[in-house]
Each structure stands twice: as structure tokens, then as C-alpha cells.
C-alpha positions as CSV (number, residue, x, y, z in Angstrom):
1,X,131.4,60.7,240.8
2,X,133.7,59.1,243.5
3,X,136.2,61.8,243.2
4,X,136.6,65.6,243.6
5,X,138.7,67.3,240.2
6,X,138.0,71.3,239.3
7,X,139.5,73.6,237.4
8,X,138.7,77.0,238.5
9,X,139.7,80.4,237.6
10,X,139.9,83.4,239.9
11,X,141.3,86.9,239.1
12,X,143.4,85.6,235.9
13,X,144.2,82.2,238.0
14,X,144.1,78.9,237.2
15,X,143.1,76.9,240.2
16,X,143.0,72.8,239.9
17,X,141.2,71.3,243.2
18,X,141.3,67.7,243.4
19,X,140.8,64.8,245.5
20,X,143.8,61.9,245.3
21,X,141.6,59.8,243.3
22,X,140.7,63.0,241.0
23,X,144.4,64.0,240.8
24,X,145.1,60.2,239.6
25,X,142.6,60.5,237.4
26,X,143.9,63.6,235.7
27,X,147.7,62.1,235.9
28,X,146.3,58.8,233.9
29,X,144.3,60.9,231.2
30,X,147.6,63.1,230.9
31,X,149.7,59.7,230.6
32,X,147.3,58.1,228.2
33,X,147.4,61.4,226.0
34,X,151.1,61.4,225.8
35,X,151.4,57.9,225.0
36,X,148.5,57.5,222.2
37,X,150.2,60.8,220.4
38,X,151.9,59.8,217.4
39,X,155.2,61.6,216.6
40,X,154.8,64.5,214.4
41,X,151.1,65.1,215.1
42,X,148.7,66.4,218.0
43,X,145.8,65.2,220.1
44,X,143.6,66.5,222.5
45,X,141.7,64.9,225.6
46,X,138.4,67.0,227.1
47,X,137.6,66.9,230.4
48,X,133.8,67.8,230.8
49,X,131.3,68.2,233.8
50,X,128.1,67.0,234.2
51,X,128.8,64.2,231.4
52,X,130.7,61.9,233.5
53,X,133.7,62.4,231.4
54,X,136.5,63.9,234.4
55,X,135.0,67.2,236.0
56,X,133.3,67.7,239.3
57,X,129.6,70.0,239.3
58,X,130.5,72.2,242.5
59,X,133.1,75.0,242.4
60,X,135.6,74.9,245.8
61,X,135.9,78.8,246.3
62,X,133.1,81.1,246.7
63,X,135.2,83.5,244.7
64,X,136.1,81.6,241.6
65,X,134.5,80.5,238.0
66,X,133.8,77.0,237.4
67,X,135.3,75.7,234.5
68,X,133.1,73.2,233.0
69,X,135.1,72.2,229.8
70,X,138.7,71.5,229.8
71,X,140.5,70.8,226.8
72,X,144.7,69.8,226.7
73,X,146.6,69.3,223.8
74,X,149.9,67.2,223.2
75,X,151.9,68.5,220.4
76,X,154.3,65.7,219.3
77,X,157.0,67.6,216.8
């Protein structure tokens, strides 16, 4: 993967770590979900490591939990 994106949790915590080319990454899925939503429904993207679908493998604080499976839902009322 050419970029660094995590989602880590620590003590109740949601930590994102990224690399500029991770944190575009995450803006463009986020953009593309909003536009492809259809009024008066939802969708859902996943962001998944190991399956070259968005996530980095290696956690960035000794202290954290990986998250390996992200999921984020628009809700278009």
C-alpha cells in the first residue's frame, strides 16, 4: 500500500493516523459516498485491511487496538 490510514482505538478513543495520501484517500471515499447516496435512502462504504480495500496492517501506538474493519454510513433523509 503507498499510503499510511488507521483507525485506532485507545481507552474509549477513536484515533485516525494517516499519511496525506491516506487522508485523501479517506476524503475521496467519504466524497464518493455522499455523492452516490440517493435522497431518501442510505449507503455504506468499508474500509478493510489486509484486502487492499483502504486500511493499513500496522497499528501507530503501542497502546492502541487496531481496527481492521471500518464501516460509515450516509443517511440521506
Amino acid at each position: 500500500m503507498e499510503y499510511l490510514l488507521t483507525f485506532e482505538l485507545e481507552n474509549e478513543e477513536l484515533t485516525i493516523h494517516g499519511s496525506p495520501k491516506g487522508l485523501q484517500h479517506l476524503a475521496q471515499q467519504l466524497e464518493n459516498l455522499i455523492k452516490f447516496t440517493k435522497k431518501g435512502n442510505f449507503d455504506h462504504i468499508h474500509l478493510i485491511e489486509d484486502l487492499n480495500l483502504g486500511l493499513s496492517s500496522e497499528k501507530q501506538s503501542e497502546k492502541s487496538e487496531l481496527i481492521n474493519h471500518v464501516k460509515i454510513y450516509c443517511w440521506n433523509n
